[in-house]
KOLGU-4560 file (N, C-alpha, C; in nm, 3 decimals, padded with zeros to 5 digits):
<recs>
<n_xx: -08.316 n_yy: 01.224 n_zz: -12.315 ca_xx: -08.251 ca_yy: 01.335 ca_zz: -12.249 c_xx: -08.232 c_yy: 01.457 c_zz: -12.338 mol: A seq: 1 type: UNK>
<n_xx: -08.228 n_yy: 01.468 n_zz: -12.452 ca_xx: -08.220 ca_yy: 01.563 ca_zz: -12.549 c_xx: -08.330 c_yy: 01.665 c_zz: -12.523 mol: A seq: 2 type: UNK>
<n_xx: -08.433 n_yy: 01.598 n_zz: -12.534 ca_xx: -08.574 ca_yy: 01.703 ca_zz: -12.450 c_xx: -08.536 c_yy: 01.799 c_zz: -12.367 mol: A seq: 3 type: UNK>
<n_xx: -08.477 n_yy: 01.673 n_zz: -12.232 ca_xx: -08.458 ca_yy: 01.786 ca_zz: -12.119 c_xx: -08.350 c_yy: 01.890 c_zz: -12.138 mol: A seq: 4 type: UNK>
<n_xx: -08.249 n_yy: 01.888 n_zz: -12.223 ca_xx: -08.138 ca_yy: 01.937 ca_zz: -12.223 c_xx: -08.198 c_yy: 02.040 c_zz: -12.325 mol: A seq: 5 type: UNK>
<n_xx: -08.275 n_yy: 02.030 n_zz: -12.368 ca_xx: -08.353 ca_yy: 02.145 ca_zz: -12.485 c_xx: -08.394 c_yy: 02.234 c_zz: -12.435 mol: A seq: 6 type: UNK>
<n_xx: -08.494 n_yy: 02.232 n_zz: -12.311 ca_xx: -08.611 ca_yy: 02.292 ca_zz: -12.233 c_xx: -08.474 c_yy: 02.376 c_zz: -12.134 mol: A seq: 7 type: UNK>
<n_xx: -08.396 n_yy: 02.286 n_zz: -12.104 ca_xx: -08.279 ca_yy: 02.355 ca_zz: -12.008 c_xx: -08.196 c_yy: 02.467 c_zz: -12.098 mol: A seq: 8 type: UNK>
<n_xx: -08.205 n_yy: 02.449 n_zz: -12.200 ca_xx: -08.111 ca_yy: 02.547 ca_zz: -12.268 c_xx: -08.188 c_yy: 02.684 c_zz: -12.273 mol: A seq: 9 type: UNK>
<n_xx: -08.352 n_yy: 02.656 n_zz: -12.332 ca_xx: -08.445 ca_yy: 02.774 ca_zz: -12.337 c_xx: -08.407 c_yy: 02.802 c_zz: -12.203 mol: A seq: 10 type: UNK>
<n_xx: -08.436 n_yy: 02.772 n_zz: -12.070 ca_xx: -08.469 ca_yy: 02.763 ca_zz: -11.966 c_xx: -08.313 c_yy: 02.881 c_zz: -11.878 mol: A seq: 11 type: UNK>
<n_xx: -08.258 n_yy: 02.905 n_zz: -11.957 ca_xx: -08.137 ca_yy: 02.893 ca_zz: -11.876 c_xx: -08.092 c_yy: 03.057 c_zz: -11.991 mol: A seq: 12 type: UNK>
<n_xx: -08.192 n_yy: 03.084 n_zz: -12.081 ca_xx: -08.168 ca_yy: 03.176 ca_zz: -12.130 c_xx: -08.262 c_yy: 03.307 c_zz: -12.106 mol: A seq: 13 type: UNK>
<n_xx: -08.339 n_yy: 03.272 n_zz: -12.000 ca_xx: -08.470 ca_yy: 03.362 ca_zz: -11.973 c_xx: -08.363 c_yy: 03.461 c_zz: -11.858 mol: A seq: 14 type: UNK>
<n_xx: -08.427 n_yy: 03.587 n_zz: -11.871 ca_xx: -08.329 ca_yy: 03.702 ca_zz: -11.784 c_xx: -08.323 c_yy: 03.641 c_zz: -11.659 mol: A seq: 15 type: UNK>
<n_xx: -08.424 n_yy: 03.575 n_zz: -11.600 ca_xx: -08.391 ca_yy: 03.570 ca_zz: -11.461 c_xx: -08.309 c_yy: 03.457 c_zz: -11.440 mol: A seq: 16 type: UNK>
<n_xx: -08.344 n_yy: 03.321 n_zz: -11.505 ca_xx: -08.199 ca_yy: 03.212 ca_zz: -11.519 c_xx: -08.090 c_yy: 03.282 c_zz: -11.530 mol: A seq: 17 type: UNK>
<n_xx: -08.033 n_yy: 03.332 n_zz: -11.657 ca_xx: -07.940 ca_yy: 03.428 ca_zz: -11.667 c_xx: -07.907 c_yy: 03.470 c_zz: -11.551 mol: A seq: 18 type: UNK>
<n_xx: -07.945 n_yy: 03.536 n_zz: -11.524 ca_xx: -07.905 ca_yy: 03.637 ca_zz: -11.370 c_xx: -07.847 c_yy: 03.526 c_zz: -11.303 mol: A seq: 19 type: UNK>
<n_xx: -07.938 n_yy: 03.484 n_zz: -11.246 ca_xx: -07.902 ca_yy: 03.354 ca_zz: -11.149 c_xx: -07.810 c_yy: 03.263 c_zz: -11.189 mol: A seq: 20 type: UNK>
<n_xx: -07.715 n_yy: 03.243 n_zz: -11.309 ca_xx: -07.649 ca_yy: 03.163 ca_zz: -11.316 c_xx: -07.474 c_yy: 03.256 c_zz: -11.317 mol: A seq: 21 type: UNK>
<n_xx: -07.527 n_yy: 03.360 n_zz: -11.380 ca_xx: -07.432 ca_yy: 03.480 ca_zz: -11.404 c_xx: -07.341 c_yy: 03.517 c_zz: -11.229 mol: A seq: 22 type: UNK>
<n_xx: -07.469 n_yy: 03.566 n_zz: -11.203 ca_xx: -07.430 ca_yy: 03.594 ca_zz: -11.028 c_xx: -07.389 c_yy: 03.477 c_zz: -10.938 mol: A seq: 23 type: UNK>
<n_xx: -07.344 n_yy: 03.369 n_zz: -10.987 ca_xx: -07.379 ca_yy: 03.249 ca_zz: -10.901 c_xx: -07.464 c_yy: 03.280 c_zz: -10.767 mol: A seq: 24 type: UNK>
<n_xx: -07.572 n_yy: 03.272 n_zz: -10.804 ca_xx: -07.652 ca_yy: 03.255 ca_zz: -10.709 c_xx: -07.633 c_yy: 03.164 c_zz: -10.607 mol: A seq: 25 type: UNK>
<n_xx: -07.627 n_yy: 03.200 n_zz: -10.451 ca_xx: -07.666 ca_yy: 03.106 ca_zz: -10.314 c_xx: -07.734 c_yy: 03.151 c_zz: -10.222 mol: A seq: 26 type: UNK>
<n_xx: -07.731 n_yy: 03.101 n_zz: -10.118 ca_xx: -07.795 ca_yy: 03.077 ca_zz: -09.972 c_xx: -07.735 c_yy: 03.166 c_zz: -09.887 mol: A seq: 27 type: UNK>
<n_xx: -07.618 n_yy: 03.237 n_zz: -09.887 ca_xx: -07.543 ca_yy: 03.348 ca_zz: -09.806 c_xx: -07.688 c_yy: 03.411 c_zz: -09.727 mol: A seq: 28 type: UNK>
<n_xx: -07.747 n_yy: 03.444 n_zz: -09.790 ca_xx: -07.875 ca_yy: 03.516 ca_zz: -09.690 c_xx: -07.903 c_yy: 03.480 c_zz: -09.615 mol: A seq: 29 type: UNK>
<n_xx: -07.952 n_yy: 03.343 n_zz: -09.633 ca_xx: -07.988 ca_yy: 03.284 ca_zz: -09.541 c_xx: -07.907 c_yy: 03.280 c_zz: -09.386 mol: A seq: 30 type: UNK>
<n_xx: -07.788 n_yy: 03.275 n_zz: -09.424 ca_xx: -07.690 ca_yy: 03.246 ca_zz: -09.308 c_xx: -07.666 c_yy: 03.382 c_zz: -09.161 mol: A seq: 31 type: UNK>
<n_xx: -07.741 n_yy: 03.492 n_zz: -09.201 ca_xx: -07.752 ca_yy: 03.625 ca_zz: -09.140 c_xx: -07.867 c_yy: 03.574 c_zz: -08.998 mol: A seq: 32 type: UNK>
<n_xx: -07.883 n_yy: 03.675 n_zz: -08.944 ca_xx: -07.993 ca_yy: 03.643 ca_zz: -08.805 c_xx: -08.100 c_yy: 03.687 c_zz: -08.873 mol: A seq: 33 type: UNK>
<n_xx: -08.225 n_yy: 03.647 n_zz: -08.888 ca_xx: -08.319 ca_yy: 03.694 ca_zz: -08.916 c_xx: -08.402 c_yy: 03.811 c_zz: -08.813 mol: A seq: 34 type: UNK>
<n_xx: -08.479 n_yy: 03.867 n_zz: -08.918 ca_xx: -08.501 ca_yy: 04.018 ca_zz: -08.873 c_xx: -08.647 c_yy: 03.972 c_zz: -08.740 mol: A seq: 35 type: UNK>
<n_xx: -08.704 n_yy: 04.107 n_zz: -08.651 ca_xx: -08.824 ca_yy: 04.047 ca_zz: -08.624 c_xx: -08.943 c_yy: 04.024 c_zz: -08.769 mol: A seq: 36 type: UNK>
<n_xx: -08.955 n_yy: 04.085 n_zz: -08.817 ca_xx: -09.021 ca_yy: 04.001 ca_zz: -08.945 c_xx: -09.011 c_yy: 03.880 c_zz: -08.945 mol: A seq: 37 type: UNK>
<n_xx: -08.931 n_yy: 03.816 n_zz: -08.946 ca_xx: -08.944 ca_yy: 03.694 ca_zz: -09.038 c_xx: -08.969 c_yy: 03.592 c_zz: -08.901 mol: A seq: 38 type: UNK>
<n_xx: -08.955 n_yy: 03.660 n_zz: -08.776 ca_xx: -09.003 ca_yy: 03.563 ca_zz: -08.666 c_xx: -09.141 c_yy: 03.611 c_zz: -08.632 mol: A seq: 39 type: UNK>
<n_xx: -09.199 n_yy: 03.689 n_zz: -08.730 ca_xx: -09.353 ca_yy: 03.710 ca_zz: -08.639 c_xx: -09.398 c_yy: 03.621 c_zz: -08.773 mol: A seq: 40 type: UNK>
<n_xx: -09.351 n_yy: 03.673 n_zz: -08.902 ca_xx: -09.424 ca_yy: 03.544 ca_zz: -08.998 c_xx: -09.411 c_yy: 03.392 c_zz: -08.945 mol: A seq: 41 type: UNK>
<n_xx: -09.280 n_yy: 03.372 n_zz: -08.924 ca_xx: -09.281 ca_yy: 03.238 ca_zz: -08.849 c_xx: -09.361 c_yy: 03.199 c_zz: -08.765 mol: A seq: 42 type: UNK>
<n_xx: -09.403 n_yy: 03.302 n_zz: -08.686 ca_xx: -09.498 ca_yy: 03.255 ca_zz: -08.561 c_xx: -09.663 c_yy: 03.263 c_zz: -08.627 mol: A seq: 43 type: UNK>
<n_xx: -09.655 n_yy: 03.299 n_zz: -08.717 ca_xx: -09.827 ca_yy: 03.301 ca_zz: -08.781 c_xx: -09.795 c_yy: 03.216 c_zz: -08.845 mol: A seq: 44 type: UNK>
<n_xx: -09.735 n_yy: 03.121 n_zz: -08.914 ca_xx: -09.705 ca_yy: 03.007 ca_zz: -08.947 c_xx: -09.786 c_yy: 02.878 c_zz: -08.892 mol: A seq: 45 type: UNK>
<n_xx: -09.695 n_yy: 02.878 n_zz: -08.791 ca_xx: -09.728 ca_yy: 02.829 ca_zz: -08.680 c_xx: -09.874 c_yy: 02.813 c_zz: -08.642 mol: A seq: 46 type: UNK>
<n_xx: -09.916 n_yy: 02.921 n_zz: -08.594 ca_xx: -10.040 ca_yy: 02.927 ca_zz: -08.551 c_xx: -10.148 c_yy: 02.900 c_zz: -08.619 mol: A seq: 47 type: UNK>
<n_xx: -10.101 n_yy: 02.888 n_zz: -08.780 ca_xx: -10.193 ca_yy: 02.840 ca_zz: -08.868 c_xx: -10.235 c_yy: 02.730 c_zz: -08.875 mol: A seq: 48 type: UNK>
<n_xx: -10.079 n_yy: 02.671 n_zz: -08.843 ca_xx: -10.077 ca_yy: 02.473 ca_zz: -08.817 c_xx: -10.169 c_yy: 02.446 c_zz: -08.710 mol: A seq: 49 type: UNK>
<n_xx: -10.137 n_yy: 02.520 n_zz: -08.576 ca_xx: -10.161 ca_yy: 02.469 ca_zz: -08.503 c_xx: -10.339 c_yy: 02.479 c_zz: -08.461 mol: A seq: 50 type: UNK>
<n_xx: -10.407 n_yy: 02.578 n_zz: -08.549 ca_xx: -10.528 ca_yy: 02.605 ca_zz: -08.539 c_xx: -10.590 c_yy: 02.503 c_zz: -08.666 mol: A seq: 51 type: UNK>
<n_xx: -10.569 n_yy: 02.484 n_zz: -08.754 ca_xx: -10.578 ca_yy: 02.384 ca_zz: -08.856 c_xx: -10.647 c_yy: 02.249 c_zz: -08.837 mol: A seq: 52 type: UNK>
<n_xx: -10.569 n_yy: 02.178 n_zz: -08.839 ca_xx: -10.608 ca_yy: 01.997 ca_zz: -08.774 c_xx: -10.642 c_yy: 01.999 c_zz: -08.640 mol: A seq: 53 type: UNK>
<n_xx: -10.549 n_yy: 02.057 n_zz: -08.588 ca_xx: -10.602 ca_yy: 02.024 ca_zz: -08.440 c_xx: -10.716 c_yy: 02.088 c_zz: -08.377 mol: A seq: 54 type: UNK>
<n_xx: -10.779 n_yy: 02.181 n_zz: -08.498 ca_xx: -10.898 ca_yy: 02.240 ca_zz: -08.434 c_xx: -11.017 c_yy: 02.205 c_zz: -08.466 mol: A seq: 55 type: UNK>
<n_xx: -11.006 n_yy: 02.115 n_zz: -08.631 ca_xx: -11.068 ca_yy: 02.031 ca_zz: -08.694 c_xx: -11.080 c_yy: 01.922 c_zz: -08.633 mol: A seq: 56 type: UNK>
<n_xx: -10.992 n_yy: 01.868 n_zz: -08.558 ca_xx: -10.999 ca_yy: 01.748 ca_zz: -08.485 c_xx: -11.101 c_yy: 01.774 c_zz: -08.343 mol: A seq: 57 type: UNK>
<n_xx: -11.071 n_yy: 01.855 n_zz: -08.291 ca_xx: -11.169 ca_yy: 01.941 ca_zz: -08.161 c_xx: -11.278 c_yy: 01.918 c_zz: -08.165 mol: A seq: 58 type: UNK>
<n_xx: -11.337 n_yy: 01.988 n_zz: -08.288 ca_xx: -11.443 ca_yy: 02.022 ca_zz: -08.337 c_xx: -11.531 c_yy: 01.884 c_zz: -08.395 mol: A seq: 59 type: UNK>
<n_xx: -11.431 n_yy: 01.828 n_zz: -08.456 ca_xx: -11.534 ca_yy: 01.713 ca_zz: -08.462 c_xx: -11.541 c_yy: 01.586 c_zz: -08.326 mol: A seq: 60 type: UNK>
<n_xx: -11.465 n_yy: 01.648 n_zz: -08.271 ca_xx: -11.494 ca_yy: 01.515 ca_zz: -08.148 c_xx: -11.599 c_yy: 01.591 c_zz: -08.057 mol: A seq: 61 type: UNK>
<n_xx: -11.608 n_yy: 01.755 n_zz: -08.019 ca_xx: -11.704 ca_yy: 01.793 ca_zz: -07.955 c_xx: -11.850 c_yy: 01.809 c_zz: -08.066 mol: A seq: 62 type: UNK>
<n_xx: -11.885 n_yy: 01.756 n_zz: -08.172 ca_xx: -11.980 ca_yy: 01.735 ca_zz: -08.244 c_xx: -12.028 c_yy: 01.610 c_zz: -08.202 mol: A seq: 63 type: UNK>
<n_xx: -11.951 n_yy: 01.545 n_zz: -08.169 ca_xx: -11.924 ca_yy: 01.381 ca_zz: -08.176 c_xx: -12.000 c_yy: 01.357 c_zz: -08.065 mol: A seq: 64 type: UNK>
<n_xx: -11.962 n_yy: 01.419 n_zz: -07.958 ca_xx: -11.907 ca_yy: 01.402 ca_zz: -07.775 c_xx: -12.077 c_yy: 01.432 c_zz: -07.768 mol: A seq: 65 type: UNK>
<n_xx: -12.104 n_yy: 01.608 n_zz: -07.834 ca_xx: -12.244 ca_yy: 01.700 ca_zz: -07.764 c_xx: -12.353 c_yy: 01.608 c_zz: -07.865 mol: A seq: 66 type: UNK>
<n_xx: -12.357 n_yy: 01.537 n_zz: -07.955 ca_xx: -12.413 ca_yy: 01.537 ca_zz: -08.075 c_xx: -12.505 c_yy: 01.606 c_zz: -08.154 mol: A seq: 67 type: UNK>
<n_xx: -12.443 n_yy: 01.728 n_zz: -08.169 ca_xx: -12.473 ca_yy: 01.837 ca_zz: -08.253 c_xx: -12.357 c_yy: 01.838 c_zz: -08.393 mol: A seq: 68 type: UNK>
<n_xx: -12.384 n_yy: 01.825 n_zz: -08.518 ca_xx: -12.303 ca_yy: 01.799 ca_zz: -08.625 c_xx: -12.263 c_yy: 01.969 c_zz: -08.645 mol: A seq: 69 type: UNK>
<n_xx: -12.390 n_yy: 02.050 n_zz: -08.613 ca_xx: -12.369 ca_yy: 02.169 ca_zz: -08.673 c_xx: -12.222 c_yy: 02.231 c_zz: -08.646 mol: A seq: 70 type: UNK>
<n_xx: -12.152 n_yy: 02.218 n_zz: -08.533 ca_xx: -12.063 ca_yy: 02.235 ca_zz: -08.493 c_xx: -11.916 c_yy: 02.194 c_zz: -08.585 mol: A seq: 71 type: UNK>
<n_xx: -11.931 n_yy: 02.044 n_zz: -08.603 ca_xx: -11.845 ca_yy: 02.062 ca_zz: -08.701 c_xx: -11.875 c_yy: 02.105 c_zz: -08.852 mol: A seq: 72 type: UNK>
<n_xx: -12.014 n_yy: 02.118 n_zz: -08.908 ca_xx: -12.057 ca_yy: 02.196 ca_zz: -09.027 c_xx: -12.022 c_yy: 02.320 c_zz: -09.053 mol: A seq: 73 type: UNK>
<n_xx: -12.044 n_yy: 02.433 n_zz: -08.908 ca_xx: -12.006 ca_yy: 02.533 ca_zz: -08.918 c_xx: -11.840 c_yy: 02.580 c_zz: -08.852 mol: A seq: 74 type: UNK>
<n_xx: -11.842 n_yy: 02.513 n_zz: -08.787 ca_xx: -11.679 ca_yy: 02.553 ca_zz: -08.716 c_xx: -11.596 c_yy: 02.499 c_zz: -08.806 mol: A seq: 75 type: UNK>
<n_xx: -11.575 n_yy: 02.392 n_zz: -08.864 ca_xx: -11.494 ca_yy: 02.359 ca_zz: -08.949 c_xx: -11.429 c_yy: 02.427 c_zz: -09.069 mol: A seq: 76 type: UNK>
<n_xx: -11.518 n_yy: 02.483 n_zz: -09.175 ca_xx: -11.492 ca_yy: 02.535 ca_zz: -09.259 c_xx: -11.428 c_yy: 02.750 c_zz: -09.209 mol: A seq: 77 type: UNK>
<n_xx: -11.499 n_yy: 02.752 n_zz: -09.067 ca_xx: -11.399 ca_yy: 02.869 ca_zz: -09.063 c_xx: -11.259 c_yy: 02.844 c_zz: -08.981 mol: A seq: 78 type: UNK>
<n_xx: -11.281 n_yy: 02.768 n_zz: -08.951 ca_xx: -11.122 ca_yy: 02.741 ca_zz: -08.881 c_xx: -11.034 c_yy: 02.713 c_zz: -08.991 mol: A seq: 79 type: UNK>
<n_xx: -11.077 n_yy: 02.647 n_zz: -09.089 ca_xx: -10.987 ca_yy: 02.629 ca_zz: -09.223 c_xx: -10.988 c_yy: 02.764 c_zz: -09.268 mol: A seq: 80 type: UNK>
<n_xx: -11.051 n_yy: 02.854 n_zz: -09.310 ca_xx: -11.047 ca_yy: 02.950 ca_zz: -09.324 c_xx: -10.951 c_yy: 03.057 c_zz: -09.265 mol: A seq: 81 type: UNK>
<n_xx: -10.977 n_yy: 03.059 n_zz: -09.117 ca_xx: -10.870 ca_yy: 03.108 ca_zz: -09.027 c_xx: -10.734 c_yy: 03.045 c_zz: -09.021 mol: A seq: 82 type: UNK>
<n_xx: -10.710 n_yy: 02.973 n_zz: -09.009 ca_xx: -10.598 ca_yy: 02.921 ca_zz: -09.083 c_xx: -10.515 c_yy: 02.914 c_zz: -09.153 mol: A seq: 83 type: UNK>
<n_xx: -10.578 n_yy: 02.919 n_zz: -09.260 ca_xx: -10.526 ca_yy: 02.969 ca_zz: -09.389 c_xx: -10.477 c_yy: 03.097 c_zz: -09.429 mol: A seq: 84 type: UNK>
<n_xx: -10.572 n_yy: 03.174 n_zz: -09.343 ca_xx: -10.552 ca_yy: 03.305 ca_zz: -09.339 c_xx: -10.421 c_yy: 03.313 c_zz: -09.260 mol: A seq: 85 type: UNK>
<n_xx: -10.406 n_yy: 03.299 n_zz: -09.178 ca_xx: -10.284 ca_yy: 03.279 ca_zz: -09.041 c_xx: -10.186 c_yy: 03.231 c_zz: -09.137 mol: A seq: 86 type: UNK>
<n_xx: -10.197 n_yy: 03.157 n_zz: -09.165 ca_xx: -10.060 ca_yy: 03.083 ca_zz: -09.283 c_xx: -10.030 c_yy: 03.157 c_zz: -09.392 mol: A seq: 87 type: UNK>
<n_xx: -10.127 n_yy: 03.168 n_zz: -09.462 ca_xx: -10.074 ca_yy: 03.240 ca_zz: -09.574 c_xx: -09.992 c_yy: 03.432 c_zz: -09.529 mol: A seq: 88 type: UNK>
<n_xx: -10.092 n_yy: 03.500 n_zz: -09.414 ca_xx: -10.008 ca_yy: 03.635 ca_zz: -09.413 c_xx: -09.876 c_yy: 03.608 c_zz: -09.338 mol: A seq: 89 type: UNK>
<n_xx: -09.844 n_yy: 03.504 n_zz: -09.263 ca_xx: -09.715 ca_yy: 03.430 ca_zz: -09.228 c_xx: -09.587 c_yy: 03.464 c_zz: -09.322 mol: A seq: 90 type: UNK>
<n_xx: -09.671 n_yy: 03.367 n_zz: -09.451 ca_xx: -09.575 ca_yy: 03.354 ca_zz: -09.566 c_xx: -09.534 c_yy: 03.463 c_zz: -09.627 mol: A seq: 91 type: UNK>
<n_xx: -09.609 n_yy: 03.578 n_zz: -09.629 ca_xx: -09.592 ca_yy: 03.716 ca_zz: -09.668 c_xx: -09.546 c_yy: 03.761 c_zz: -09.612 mol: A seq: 92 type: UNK>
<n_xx: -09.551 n_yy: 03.776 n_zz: -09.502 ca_xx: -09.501 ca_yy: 03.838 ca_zz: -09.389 c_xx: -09.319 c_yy: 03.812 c_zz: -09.394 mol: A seq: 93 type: UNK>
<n_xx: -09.338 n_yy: 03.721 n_zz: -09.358 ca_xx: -09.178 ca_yy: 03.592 ca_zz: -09.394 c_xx: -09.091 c_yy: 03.621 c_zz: -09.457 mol: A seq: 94 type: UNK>
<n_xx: -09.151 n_yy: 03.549 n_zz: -09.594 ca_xx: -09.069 ca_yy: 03.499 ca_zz: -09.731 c_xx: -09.092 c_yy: 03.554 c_zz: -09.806 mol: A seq: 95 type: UNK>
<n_xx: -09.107 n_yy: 03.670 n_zz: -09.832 ca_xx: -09.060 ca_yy: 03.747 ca_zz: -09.961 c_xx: -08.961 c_yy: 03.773 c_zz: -09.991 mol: A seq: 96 type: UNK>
<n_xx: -08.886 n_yy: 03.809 n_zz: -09.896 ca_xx: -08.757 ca_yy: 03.819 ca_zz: -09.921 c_xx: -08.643 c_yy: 03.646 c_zz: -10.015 mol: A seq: 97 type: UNK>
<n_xx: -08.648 n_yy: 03.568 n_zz: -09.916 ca_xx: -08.611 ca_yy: 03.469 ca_zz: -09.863 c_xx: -08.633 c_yy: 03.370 c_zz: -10.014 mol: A seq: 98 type: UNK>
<n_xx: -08.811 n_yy: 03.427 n_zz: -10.050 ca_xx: -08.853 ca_yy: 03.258 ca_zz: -10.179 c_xx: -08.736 c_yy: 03.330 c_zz: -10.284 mol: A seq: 99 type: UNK>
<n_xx: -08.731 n_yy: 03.481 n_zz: -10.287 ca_xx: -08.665 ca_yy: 03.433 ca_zz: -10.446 c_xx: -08.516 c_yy: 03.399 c_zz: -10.440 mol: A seq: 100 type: UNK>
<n_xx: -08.445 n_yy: 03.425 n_zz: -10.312 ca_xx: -08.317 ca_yy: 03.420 ca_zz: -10.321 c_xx: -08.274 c_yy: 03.286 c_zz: -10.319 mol: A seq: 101 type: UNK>
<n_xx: -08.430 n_yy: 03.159 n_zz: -10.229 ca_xx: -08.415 ca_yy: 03.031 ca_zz: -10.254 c_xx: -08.413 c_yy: 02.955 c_zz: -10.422 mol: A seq: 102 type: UNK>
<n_xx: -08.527 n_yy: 03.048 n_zz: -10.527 ca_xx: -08.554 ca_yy: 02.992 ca_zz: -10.623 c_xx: -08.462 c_yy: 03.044 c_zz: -10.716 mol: A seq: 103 type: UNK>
<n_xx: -08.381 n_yy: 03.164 n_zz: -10.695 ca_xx: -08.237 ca_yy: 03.173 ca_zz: -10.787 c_xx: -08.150 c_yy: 03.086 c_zz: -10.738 mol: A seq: 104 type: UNK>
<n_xx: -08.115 n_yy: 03.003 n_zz: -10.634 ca_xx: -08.030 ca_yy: 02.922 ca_zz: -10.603 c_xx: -08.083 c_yy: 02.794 c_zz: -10.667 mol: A seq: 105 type: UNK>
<n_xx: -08.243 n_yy: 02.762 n_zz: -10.654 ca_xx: -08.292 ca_yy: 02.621 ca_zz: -10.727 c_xx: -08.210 c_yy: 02.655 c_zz: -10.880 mol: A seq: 106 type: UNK>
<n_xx: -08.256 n_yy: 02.762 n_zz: -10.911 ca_xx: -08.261 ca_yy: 02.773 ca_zz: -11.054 c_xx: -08.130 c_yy: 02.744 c_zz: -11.138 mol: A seq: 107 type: UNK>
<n_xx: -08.020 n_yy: 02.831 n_zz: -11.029 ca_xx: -07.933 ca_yy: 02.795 ca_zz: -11.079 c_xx: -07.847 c_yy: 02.676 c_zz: -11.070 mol: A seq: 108 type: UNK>
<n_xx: -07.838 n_yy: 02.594 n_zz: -10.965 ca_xx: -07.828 ca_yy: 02.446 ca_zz: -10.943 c_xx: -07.898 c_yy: 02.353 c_zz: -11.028 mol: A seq: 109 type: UNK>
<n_xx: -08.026 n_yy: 02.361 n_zz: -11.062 ca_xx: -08.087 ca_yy: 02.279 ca_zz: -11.171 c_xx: -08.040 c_yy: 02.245 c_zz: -11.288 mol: A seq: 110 type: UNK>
<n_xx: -08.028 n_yy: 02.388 n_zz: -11.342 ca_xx: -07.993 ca_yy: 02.440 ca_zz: -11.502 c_xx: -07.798 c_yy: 02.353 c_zz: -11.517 mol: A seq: 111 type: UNK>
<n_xx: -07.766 n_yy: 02.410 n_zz: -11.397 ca_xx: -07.613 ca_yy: 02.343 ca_zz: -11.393 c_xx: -07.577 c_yy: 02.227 c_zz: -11.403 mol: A seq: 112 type: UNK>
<n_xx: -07.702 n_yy: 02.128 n_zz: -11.315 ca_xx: -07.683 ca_yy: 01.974 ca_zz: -11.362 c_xx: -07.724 c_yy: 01.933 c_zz: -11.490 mol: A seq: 113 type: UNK>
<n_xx: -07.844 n_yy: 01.986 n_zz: -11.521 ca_xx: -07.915 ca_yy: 01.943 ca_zz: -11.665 c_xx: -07.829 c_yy: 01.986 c_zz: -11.781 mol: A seq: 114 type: UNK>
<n_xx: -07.764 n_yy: 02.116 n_zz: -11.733 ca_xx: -07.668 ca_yy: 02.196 ca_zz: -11.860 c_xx: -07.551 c_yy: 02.126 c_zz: -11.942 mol: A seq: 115 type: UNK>
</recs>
């Protein structure tokens, strides 16, 4: 445990630990109504999931069904693509706000038990 309590001490002296332990950092944000932002990221979220597997799954059963592979050769890899895309501008869209006010709250909860 000396290790960890080592790495936590560096860890807990970097400006942004600091901050975050200084300010007691929490979740108060969270507790507000969220803006339309963060429900249209939510909903491209979503749509990322839901175009994802289940379109991969589609795709290979109508490869399966027509027996043409090309279908899932070529549809596959852009639906992952699209997808991803959908998900990831979600997350931007979203959580910018939101990741760091979550990861000054990790940060400072961590550092506090290990400290």
């Amino acid at each position: 445990m000396p290790l960890v309590k080592n790495i936590a001490g560096r860890l807990a002296r970097t400006n942004f630990a600091a901050a975050a332990i200084a300010d007691g950092a929490d979740l108060s944000v969270l507790k507000a109504r969220p803006p339309g932002r963060v429900w249209l990221g939510i909903a491209l979220v979503v749509a990322g999931n839901l175009v994802g597997a289940p379109g991969i799954a589609l795709c290979a059963f109508l490869a399966y069904y027509w027996d043409t592979p090309r279908i899932i050769v070529v549809g596959g890899p852009v639906l992952l693509v699209v997808a991803h895309l959908l998900f990831l501008s979600g997350i931007y869209i979203a959580g910018g706000r939101y990741v760091k006010v979550v990861f000054r709250w990790l940060t400072r909860v961590v550092l506090e038990k290990l400290a």
